[in-house]
LUMPA-32777 format. One record per residue (C-alpha): residue number from 0; residue in one letter; x, y, z. Coordinates in nm, 4 decimals, m for minus. Example, Ala and Ser with C-alpha at 12.3 -4.5 7.8 and 13.67 -1.06 7.14 Angstrom:
residues 2
[rec 0, "A", [1.2300, m0.4500, 0.7800]];
[rec 1, "S", [1.3670, m0.1060, 0.7140]];
This chain:
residues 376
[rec 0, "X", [0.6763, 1.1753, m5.2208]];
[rec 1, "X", [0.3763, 1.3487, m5.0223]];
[rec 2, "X", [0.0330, 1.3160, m5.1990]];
[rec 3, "X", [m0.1403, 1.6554, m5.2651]];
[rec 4, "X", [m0.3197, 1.7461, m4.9772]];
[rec 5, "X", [m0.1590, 1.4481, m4.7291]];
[rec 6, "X", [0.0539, 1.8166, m4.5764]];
[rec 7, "X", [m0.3227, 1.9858, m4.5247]];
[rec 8, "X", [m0.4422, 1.6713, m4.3908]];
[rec 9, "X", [m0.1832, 1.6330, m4.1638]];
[rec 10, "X", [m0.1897, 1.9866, m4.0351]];
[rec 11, "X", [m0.3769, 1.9899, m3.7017]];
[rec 12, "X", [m0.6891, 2.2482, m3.7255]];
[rec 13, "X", [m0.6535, 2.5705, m3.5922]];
[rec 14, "X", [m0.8417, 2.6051, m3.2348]];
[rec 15, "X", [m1.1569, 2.8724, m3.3081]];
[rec 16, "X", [m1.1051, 3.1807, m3.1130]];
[rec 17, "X", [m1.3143, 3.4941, m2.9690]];
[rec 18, "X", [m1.2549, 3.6664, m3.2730]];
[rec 19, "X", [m1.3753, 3.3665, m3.5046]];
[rec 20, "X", [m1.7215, 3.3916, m3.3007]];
[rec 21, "X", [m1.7277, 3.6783, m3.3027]];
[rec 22, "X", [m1.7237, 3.7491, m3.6922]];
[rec 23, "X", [m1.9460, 3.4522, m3.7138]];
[rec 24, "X", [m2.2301, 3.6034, m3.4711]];
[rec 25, "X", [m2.1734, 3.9617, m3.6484]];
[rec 26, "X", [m2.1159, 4.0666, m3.2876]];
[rec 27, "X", [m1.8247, 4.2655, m3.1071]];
[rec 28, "X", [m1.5323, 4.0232, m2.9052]];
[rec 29, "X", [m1.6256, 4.1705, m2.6290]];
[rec 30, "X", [m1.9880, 4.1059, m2.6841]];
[rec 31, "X", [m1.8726, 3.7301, m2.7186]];
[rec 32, "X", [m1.6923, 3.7253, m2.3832]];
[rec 33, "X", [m1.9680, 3.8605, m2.1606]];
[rec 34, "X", [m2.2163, 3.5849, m2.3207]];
[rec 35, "X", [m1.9499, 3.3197, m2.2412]];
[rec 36, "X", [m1.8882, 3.3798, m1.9526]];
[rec 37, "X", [m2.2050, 3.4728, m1.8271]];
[rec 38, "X", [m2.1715, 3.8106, m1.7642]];
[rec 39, "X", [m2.4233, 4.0964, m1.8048]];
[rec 40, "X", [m2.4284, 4.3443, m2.0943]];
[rec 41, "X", [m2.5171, 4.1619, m2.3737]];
[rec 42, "X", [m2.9254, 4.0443, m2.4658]];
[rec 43, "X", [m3.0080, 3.7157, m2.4092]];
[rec 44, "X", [m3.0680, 3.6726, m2.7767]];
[rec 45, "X", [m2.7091, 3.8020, m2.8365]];
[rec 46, "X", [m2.6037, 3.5174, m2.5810]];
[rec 47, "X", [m2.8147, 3.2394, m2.7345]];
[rec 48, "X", [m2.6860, 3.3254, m3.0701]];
[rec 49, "X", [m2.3356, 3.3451, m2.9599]];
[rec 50, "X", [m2.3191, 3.0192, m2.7746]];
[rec 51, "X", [m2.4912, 2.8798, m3.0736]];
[rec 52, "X", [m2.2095, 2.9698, m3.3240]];
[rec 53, "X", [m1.9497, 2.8736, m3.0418]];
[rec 54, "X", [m2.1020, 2.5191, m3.0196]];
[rec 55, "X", [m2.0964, 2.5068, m3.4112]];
[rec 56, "X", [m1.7130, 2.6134, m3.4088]];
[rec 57, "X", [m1.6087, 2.3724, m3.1486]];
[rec 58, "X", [m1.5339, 2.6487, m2.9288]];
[rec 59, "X", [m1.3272, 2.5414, m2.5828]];
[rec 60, "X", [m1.2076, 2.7975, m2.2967]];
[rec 61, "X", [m0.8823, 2.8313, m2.2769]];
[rec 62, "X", [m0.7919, 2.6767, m1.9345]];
[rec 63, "X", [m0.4719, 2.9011, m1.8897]];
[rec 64, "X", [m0.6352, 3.2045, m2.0051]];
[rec 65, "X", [m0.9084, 3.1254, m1.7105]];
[rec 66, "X", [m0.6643, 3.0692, m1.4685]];
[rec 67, "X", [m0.4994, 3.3631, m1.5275]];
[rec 68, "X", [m0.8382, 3.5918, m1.4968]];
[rec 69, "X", [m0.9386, 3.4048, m1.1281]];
[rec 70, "X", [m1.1896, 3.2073, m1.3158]];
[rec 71, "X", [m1.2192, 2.8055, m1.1730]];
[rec 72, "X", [m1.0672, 2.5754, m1.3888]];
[rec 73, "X", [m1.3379, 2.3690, m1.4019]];
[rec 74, "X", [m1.1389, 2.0243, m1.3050]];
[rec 75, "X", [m1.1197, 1.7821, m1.0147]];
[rec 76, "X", [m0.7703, 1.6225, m0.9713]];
[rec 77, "X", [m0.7491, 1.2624, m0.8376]];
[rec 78, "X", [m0.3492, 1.0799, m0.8234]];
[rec 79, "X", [m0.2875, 0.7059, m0.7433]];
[rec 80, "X", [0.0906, 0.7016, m0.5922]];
[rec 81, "X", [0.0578, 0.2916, m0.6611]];
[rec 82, "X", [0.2104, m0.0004, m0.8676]];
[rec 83, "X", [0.0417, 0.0405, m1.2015]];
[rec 84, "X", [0.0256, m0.2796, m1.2728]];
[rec 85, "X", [m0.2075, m0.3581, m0.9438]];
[rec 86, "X", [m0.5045, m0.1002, m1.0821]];
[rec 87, "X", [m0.5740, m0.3026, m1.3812]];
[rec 88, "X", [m0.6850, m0.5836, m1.1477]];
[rec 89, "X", [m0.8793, m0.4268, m0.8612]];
[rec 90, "X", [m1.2380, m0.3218, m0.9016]];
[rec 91, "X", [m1.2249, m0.0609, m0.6035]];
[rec 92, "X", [m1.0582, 0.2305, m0.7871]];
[rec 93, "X", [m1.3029, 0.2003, m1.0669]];
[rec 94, "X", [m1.5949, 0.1974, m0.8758]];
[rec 95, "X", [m1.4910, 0.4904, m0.6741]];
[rec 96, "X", [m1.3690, 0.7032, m0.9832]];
[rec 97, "X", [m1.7910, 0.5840, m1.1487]];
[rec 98, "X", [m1.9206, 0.7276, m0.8258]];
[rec 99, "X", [m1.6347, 1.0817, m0.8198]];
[rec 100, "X", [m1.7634, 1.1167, m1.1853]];
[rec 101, "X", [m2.1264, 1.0728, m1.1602]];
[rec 102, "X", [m2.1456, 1.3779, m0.9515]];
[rec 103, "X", [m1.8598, 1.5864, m1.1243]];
[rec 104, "X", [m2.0431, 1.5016, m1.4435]];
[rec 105, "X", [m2.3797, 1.6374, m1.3194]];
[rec 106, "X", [m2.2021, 1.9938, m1.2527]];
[rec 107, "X", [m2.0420, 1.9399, m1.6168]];
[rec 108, "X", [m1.6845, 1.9096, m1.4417]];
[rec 109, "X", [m1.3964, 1.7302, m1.5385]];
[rec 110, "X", [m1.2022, 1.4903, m1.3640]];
[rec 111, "X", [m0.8034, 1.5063, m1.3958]];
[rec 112, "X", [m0.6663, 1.1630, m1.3413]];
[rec 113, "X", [m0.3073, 1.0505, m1.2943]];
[rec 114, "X", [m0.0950, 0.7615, m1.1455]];
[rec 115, "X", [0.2628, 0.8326, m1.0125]];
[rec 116, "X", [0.4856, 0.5905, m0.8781]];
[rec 117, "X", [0.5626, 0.7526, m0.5168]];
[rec 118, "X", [0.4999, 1.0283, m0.2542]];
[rec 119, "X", [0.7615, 1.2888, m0.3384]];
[rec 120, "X", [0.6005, 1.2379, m0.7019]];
[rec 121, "X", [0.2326, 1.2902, m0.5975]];
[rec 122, "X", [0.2838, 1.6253, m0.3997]];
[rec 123, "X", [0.5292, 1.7570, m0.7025]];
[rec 124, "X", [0.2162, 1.7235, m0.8944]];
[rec 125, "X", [m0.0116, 1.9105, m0.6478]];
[rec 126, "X", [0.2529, 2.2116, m0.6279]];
[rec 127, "X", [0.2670, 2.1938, m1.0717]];
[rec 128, "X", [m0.1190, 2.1653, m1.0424]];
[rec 129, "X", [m0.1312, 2.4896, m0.8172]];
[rec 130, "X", [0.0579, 2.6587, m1.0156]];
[rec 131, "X", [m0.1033, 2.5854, m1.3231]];
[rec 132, "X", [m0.4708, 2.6281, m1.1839]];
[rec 133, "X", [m0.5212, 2.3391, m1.3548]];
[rec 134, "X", [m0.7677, 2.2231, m1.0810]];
[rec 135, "X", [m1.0000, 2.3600, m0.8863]];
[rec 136, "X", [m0.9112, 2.1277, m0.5905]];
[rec 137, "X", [m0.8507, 1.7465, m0.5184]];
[rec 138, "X", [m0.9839, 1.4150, m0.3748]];
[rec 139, "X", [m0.6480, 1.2804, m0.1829]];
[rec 140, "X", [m0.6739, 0.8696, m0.1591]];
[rec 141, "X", [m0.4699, 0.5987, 0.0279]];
[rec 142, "X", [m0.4039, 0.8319, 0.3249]];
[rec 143, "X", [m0.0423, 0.7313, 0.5048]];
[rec 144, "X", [0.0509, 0.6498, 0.8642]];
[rec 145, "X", [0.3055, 0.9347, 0.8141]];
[rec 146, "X", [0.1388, 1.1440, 0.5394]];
[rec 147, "X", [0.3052, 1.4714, 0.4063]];
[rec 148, "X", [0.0198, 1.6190, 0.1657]];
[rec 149, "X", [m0.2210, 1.7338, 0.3900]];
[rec 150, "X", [0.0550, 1.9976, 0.5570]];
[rec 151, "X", [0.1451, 2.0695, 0.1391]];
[rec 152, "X", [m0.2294, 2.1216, 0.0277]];
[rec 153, "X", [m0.2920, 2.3460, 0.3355]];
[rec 154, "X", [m0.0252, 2.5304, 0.2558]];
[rec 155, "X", [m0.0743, 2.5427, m0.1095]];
[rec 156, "X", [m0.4505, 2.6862, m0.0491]];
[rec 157, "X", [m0.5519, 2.4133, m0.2627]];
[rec 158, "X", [m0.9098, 2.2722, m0.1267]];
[rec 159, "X", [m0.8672, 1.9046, m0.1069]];
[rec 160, "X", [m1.0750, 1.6557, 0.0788]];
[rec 161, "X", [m0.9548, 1.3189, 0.2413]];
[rec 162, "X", [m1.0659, 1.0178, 0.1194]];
[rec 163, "X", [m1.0609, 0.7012, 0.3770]];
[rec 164, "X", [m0.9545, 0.8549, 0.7023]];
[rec 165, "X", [m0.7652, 0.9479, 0.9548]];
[rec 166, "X", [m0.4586, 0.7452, 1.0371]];
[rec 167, "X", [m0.4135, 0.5527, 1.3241]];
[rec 168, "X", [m0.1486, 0.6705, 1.6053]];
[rec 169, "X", [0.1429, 0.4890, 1.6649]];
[rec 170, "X", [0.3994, 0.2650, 1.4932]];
[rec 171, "X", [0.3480, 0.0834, 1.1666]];
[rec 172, "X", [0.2145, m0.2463, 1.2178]];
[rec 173, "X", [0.3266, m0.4188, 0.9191]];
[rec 174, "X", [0.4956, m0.6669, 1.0582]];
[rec 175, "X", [0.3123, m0.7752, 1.3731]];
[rec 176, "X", [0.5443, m0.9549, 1.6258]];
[rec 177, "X", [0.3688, m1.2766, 1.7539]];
[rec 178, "X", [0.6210, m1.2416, 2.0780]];
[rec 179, "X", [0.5353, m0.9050, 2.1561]];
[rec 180, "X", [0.2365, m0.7865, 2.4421]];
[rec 181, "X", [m0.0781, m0.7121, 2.3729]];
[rec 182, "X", [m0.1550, m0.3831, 2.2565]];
[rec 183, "X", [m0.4286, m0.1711, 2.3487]];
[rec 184, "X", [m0.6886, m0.0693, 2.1039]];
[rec 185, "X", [m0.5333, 0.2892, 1.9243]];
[rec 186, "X", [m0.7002, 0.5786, 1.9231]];
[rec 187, "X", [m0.6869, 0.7606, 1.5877]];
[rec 188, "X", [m0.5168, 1.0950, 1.5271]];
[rec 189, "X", [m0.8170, 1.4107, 1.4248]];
[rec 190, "X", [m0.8163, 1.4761, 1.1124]];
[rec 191, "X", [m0.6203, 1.7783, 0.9425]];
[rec 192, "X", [m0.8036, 2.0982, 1.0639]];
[rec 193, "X", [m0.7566, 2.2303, 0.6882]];
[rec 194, "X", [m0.8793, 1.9394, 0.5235]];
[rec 195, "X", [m1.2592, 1.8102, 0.5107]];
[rec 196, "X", [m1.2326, 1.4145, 0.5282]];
[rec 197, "X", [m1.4629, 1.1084, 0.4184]];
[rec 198, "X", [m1.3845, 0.8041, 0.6194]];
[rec 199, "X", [m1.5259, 0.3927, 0.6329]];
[rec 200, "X", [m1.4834, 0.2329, 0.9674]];
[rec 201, "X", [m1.2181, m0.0256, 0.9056]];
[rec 202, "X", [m1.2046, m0.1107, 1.2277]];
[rec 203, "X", [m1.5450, m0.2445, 1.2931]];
[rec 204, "X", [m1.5913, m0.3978, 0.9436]];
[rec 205, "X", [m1.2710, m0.5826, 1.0821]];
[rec 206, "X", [m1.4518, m0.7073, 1.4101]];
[rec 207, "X", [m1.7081, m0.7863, 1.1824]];
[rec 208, "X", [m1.5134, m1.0992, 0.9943]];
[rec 209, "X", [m1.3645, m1.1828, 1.3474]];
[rec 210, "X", [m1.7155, m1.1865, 1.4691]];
[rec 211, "X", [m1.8540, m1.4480, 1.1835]];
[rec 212, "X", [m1.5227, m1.6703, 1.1734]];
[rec 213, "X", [m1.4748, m1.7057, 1.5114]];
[rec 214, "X", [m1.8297, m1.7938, 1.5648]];
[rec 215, "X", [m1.7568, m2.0399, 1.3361]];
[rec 216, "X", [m1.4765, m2.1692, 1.5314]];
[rec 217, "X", [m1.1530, m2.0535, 1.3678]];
[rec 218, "X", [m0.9276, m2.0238, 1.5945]];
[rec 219, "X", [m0.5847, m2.0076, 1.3104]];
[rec 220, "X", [m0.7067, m1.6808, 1.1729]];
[rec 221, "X", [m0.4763, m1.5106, 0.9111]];
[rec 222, "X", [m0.5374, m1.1534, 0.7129]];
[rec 223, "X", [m0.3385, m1.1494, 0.3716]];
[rec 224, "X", [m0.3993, m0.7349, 0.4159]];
[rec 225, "X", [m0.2392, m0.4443, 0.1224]];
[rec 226, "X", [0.0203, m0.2333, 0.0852]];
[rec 227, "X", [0.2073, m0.1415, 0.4520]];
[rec 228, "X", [0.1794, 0.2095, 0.5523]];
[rec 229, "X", [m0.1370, 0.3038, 0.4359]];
[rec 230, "X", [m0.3838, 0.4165, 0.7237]];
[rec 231, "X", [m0.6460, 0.2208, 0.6404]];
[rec 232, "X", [m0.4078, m0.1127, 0.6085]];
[rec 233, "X", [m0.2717, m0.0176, 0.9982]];
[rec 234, "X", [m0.6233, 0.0246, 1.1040]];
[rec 235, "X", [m0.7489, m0.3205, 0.9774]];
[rec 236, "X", [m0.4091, m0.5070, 1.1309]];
[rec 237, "X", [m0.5101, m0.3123, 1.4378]];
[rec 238, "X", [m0.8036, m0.3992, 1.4812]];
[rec 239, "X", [m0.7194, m0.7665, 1.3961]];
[rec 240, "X", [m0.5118, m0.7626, 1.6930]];
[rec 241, "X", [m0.7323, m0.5722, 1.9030]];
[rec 242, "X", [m1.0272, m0.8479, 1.8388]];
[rec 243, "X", [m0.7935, m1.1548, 1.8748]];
[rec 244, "X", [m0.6753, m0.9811, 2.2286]];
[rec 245, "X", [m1.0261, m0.9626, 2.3085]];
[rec 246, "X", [m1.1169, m1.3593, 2.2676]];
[rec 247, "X", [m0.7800, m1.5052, 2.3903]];
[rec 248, "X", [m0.6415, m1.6080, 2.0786]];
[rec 249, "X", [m0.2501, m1.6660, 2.0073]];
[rec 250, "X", [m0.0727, m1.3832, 1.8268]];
[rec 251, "X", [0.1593, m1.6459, 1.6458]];
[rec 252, "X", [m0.2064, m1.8381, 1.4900]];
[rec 253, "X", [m0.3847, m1.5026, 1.3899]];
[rec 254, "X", [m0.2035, m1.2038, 1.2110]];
[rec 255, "X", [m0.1663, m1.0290, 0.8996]];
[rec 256, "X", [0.1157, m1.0325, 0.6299]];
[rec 257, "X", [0.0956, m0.7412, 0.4016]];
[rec 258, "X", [0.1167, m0.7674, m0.0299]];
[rec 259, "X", [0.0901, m0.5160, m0.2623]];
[rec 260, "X", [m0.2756, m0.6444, m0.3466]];
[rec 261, "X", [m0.1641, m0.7663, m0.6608]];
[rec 262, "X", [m0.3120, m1.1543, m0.7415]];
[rec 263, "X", [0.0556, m1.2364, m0.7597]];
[rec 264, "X", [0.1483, m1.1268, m0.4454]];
[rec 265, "X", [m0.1420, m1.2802, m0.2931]];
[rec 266, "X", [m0.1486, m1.6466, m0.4138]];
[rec 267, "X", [0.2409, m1.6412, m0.2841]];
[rec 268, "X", [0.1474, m1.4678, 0.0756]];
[rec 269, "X", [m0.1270, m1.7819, 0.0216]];
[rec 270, "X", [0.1264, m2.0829, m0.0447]];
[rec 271, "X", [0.3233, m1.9547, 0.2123]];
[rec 272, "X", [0.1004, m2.0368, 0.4766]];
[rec 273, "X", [m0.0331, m2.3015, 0.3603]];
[rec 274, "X", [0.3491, m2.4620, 0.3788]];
[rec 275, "X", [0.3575, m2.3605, 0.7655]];
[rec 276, "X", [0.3800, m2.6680, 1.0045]];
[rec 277, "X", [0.0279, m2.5414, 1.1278]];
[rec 278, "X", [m0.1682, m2.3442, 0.8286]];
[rec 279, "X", [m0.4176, m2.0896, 0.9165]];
[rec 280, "X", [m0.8003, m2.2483, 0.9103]];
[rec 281, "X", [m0.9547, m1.9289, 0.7362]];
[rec 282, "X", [m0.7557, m1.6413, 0.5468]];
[rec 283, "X", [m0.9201, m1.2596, 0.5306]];
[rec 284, "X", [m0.7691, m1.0859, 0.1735]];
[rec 285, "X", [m0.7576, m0.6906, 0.1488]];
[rec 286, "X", [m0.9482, m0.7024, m0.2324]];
[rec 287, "X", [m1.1404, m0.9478, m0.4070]];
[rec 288, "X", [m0.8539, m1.0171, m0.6622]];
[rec 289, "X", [m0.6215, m1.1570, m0.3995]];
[rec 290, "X", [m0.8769, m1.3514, m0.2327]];
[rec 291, "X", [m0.9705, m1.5106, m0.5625]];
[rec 292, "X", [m0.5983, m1.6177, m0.6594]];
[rec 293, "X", [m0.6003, m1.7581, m0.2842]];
[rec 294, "X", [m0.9330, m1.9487, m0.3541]];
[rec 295, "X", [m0.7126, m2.1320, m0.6823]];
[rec 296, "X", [m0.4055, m2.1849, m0.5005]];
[rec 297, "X", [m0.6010, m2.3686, m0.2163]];
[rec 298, "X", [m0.7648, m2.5428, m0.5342]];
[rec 299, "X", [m0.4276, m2.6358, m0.7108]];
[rec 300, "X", [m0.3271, m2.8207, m0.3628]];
[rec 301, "X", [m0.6569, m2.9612, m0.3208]];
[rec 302, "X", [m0.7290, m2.8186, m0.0339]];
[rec 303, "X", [m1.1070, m2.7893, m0.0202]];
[rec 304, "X", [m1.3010, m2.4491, 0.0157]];
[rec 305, "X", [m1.4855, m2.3982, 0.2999]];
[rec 306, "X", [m1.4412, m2.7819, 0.4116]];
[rec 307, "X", [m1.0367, m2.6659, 0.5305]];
[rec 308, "X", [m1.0387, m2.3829, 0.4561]];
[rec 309, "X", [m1.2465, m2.0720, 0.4967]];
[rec 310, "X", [m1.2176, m1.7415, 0.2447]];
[rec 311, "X", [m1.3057, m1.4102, 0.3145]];
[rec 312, "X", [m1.3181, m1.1165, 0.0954]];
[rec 313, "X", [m1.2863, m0.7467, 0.2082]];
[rec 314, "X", [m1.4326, m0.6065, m0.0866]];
[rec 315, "X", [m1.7863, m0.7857, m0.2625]];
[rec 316, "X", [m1.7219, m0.8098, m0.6781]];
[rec 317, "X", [m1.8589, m0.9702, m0.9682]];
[rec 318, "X", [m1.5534, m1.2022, m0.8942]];
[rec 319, "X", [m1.6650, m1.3024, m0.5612]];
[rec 320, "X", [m2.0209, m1.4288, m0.6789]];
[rec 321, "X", [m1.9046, m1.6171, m1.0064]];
[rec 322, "X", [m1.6192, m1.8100, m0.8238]];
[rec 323, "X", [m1.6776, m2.1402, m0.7313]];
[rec 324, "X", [m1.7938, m2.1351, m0.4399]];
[rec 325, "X", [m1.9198, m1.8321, m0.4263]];
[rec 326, "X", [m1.6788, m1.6180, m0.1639]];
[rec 327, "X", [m1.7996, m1.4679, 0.1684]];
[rec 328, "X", [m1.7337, m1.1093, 0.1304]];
[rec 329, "X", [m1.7883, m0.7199, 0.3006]];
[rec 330, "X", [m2.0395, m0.5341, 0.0777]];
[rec 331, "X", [m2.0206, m0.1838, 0.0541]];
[rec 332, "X", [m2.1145, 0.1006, m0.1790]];
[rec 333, "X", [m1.8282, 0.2082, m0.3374]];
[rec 334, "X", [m1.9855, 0.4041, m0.5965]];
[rec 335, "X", [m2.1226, 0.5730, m0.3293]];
[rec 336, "X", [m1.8245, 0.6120, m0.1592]];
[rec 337, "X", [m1.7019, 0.8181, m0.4360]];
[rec 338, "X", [m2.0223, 1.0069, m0.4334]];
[rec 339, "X", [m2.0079, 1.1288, m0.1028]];
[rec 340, "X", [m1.6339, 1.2271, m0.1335]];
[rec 341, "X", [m1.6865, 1.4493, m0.4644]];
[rec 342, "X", [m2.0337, 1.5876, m0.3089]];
[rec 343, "X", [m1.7847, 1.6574, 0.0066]];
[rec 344, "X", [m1.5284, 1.8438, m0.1921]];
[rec 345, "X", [m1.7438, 2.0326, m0.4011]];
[rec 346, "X", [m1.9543, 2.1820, m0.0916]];
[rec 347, "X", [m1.5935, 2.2820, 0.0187]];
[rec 348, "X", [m1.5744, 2.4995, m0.3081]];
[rec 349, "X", [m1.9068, 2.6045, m0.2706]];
[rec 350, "X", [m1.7934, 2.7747, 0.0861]];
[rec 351, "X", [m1.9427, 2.4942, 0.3106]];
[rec 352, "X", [m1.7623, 2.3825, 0.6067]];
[rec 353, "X", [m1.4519, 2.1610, 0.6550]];
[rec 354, "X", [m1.5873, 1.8882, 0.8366]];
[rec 355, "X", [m1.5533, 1.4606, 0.8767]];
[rec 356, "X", [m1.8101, 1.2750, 0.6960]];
[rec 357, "X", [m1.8241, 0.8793, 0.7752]];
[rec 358, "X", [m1.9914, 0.6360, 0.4888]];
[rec 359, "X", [m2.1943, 0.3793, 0.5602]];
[rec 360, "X", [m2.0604, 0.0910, 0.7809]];
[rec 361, "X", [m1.9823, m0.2905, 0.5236]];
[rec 362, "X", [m2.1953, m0.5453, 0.6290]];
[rec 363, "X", [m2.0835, m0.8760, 0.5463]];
[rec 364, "X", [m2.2247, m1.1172, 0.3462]];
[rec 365, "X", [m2.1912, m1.4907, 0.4142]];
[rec 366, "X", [m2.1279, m1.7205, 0.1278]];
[rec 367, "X", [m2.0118, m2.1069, 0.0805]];
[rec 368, "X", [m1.6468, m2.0024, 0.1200]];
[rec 369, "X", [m1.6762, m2.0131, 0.4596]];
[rec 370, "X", [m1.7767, m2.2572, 0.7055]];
[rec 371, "X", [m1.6949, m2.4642, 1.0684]];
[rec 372, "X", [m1.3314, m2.5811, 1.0460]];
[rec 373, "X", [m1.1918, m2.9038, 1.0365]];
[rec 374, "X", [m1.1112, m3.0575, 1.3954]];
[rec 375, "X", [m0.7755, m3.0559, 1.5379]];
């Protein structure tokens, strides 16, 4: 049997409207919209007042109603088309979304966040998002080798910006052949005319590790890298070819397997090689997570870290500087990353021009993970 008053409790309170204000304030609905919405004809004790009572009802714009008048809806959209169970693990995503929030915060707009499981699923949102005017426009991550929502927010009208760069031309190189020839170094297609773009130079962050670990004197060189056929994956295989072209170094001893970036995925891509007839002297891991599980496989066998094996991680973390020992790792701002990309989007709203903006270049930070290798 219900108590008395368990219905009234359970009876979700009525949203305040114009008309509640209104009464409130002892002023006319229309008197209420122009001070809401910023429009002229009312005093600007009349406004004060009325966004006074408003705050004291709880008062919230109706986002549909907005839409429907040409007003911005006051949102940022942002989708992950990724394994969910990989975000819980990898500090990247949440320092970008700190950084995209920071400055969305600062303009007191919100950020609509959403994870999908695939492609087709992502741009259905963008067309249902469109529709709606649910957002004002949206930060596009993990661009593809062969990438359809650029062409679909273009044509939508929907102002989006890029985040992490063009792709590279050619074939997918997620499976490097050790057999084939050496391939030049790619050039990389423009950007979409229609879309602004923020970008990180994957390539030379790449060179970078080669640069350290070969001065080393690695020769066995393997790069445990993310998920195949995202752009910024092909452009770090790439240039992991280009770079071992450059010095001489065998195809079959230095290449990259791709994971999802899950720690699973990674401390199997690591026992793998570490079962091959000739194991790699230093392994590069796309996120800190992976190269962390790598660091306690190598542990498990008792293979020592740097002494035969060398660790590098592509992105610096908390993890990297509390394992034991500490790994080597590319530092970059990520919260600044995310900065510059919702600063980028939100000039594009503002009427500034589409253009490519390129963050600041990783620099990479030498730690006892890595080291000369063993002889032989």
């Amino acid at each position: 049997m219900t108590a008395p008053g368990e219905a009234a409790r359970r009876k979700p309170a009525r949203r305040p409207t114009i008309k509640d204000i209104a009464r409130r304030a002892g002023v006319s609905e229309s008197a209420v919209s122009f001070a809401l919405n910023d429009r002229p004809g009312v005093s600007q004790d009349t406004r004060a007042r009325v966004r006074r009572v408003a705050e004291e009802l709880g008062w919230q714009a109706n986002i549909a109603a907005r839409a429907l008048s040409g007003e911005r809806a006051g949102a940022m959209g942002l989708v992950l088309a990724r394994p969910a169970q990989t975000l819980g693990v990898e500090s990247f995503f949440l320092q970008l979304v700190s950084g995209i929030q920071e400055v969305l915060s600062a303009r007191q707009i919100a950020l609509l966040f959403q994870v999908v499981e695939d492609l087709d699923a992502e741009c259905a949102l963008y067309r249902r998002w469109w529709a709606e005017r649910r957002v004002d426009g949206v930060l596009v991550v993990d661009p593809r080798t062969a990438d359809p929502r650029p062409e679909l927010l273009a044509a939508l009208g929907l102002p989006a910006v890029v985040v992490g760069g063009p792709a590279t031309a050619g074939p997918d190189p997620a499976e490097p052949d050790p057999a084939e020839p050496a391939a030049p170094e790619p050039a990389t297609t423009p950007p979409h005319p229609l879309l602004s773009t923020v970008w990180a130079d994957d390539a030379k962050a790449m060179a970078r590790v080669l640069d350290h670990l070969y001065g080393l004197g690695h020769r066995r060189i393997v790069h445990i890298a993310g998920l195949p056929g995202l752009a910024h994956t092909a452009r770090r295989i790439r240039s992991l070819r280009t770079e071992a072209d450059r010095r001489g170094l065998d195809r079959s001893q230095v290449h990259s397997v791709t994971t999802d970036y899950s720690d699973a995925e990674g401390a199997e891509a690591t026992r793998r090689l570490l079962d091959a007839s000739r194991p790699p002297t230093a392994i590069i891991y796309d996120n800190d997570v992976m190269a962390v599980a790598g660091a306690s496989v190598a542990a498990g066998r008792g293979i020592p870290v740097p002494g035969a094996l060398s660790i590098v991680a592509w992105d610096d973390s908390a993890l990297c500087r509390v394992t034991h020992p500490r790994l080597t790792a590319l530092v970059r701002d990520t919260p600044g990353f995310g900065r510059l990309a919702a600063q980028e989007l939100l000039a594009v709203l503002d009427g500034g021009p589409l253009r490519t903006v390129q963050g600041e270049l990783p620099h990479l930070e030498a730690r006892e993970s890595t080291a000369t290798p063993p002889p032989g």
